[in-house]
LUMZAFI-555893 format. One record per atom (N, C-alpha, C): z, x, y. Coordinates in steps of 0.1 Angstrom, whole numbers, plus 5000, padded with zeros to 4 digits. Each point is the difference from the previous one (the first is absolute). Layout:
BEGIN
ZXY/...
//
This chain:
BEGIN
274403717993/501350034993/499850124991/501250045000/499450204994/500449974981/499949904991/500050024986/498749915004/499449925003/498849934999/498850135003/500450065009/499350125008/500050194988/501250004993/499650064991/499349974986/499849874997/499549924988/498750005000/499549995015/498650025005/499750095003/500750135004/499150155002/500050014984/501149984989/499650054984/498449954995/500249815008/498949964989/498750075008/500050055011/499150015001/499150155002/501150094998/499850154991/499750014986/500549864995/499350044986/498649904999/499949935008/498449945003/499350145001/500250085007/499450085007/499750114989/501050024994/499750134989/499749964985/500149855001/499349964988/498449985003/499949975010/498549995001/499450085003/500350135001/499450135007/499650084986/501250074997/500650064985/500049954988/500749885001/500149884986/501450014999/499949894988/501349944998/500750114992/499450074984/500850074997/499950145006/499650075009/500350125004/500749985013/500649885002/500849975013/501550054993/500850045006/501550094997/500949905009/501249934995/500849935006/500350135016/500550064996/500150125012/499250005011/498449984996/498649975010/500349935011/500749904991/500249865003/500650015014/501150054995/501449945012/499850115011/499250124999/499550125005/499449945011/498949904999/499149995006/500649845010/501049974993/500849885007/500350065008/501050125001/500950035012/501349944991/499949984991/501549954990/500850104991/501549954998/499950074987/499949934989/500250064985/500049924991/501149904996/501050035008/501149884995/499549885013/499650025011/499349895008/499349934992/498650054990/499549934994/499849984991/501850014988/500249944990/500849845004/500750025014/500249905004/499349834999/498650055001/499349894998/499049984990/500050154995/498949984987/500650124987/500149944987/500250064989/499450094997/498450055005/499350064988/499250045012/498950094992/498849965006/498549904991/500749934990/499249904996/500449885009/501749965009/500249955004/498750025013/499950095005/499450005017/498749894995/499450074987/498449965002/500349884998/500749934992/499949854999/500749955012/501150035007/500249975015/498450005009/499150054999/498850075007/499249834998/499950004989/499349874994/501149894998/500750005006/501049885000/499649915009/500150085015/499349985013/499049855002/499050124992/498949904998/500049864993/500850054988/500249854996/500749865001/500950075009/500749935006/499149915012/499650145010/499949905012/498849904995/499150064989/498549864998/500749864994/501250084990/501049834996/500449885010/500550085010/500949935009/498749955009/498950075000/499049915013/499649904992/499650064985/499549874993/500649874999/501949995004/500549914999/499749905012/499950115012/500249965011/498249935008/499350074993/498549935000/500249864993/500249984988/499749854991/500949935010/501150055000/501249875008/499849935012/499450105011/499350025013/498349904997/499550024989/498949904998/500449864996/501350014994/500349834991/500149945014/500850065006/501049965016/498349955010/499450075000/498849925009/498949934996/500449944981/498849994994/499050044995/499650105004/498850114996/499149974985/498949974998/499450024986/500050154995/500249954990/500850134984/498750115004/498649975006/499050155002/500850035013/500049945012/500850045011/501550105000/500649914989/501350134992/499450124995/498949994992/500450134990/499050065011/499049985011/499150095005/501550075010/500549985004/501350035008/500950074991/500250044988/500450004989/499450164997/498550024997/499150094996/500450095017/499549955007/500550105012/500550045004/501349954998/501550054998/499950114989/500150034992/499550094982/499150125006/499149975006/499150135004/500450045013/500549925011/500450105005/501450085005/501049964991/501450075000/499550094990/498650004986/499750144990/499750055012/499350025011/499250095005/500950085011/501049905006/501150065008/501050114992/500349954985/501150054995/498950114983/498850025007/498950044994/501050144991/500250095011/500950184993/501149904988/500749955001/500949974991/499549934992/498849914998/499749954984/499250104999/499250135003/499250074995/501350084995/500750055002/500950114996/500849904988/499649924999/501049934987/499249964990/498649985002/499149954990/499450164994/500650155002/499650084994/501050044991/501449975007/500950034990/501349914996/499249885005/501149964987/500349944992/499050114988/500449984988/500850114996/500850105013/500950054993/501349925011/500149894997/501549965004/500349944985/501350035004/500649944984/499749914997/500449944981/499249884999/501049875007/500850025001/501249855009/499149955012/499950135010/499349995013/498449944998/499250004991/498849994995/500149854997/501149974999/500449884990/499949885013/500750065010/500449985009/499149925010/498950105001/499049995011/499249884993/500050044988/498949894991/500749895003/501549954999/500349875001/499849945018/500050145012/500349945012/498149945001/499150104993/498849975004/499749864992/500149974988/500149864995/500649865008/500750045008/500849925008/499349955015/499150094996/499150035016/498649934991/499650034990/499149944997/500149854993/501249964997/500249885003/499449925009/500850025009/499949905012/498649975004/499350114999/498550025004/499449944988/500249984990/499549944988/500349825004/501150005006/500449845003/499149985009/499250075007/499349895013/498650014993/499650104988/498749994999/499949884989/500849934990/500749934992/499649875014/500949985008/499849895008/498650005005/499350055004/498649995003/499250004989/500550004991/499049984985/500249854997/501549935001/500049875002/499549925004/500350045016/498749945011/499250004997/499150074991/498550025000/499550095011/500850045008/499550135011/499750154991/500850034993/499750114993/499349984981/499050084999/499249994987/501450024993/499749914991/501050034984/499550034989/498850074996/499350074992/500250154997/500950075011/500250154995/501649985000/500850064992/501150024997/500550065012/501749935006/500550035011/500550124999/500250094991/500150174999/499150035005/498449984992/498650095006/500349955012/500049865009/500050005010/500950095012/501250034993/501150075008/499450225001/499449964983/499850174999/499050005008/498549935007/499449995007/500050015014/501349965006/499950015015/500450194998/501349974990/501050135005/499250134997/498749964987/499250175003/499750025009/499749975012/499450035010/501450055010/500549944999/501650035007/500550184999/500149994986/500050134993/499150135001/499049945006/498550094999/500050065014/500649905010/500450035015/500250205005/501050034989/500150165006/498650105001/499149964987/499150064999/498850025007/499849875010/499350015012/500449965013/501249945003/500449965012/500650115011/499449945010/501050125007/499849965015/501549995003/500349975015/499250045013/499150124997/499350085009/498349914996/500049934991/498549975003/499749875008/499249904998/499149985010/500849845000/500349944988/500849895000/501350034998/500549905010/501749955003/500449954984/501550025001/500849954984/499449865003/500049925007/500049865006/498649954995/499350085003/498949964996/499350064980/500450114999/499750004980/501349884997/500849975005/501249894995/498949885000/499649935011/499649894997/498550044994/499350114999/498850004995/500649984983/500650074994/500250054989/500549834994/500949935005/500349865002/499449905001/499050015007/498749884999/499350064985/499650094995/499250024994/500549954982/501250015001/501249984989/499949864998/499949925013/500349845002/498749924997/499450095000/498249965000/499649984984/500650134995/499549994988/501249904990/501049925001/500849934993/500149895005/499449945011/499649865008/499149954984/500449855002/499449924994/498150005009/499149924992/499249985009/500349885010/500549894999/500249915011/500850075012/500650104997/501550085007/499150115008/498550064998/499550095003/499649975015/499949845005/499450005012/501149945006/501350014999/501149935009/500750105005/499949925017/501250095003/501149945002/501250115004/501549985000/500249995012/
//
């Protein structure tokens, strides 16, 4: 469809010239230049260009929302134990960062220059995302599957440094598959917040 089809040559010219050049020496003009657009095509869909970059990281947060919905509910539905959810959970997280890697690197350099609403913004969609992920490690702390001695933040800020740390060494060209740092990086997470009775069970 040709407005779905110009919305994606924009986002994905300014993917392209924000990660190359950067965010502030990118020129709306660059932009729609390197689309094949003009600029009233894409004011059509985007206000600004603080709008694009948060469009850019919208993406992402969206699609990890909606799998995370779709992972817990998909586990209630077959029974699954709460480590069986969140290991399905963590590998889902690492590997849509690693697929959708150019767009959280081009937004974790700049954006702290999107306005403060947009900032406002992201912080509530990502709270909303760390909720839910806070609810299963919360349920496994009940159960006695998960240790309840470190604070469910440290435990949350603990998977996701590593998450975050991803651009700085990962790369599609080396020797392990996303599939495999996903569930390596995921057992290692699960290993260390397993209770000890929880350390020799399997799911």
């Amino acid at each position: 469809m040709r407005t779905t089809n110009v919305r994606e040559q924009v986002l994905r010219a300014a993917l392209d010239l924000f990660s190359s050049q950067g965010y502030a020496t990118t020129s709306v003009q660059q932009v729609v230049a390197a689309a094949g657009v003009t600029k009233g095509a894409m004011y059509h869909y985007f206000t600004s260009k603080d709008d694009l970059l948060f469009a850019i990281y919208e993406r992402m947060l969206s699609l990890q929302k909606a799998r995370l919905g779709e992972l817990v509910a998909a586990g209630a539905e077959r029974g699954d134990g709460v480590e069986q959810v969140l290991r399905a959970v963590c590998e889902d997280v690492v590997t849509t960062s690693i697929e959708l890697m150019a767009e959280g690197t081009v937004f974790t350099r700049s954006q702290h220059m999107l306005a403060t609403e947009r900032q406002a913004e992201v912080k509530r969609r990502r709270r909303a995302y760390h909720d839910g992920f806070a609810a299963l490690l919360e349920r496994g702390i009940r159960e006695g599957v998960f240790r309840g001695d470190v604070p469910t933040a440290v435990l949350i800020a603990h998977f996701f440094s590593d998450v975050h740390y991803l651009p700085q060494w990962y790369s599609l060209t080396g020797p392990e598959t996303t599939a495999e740092v996903a569930a390596q990086l995921t057992e290692l997470f699960l290993r260390s917040i397993r209770t000890g009775d929880a350390s020799t069970r399997k799911e």
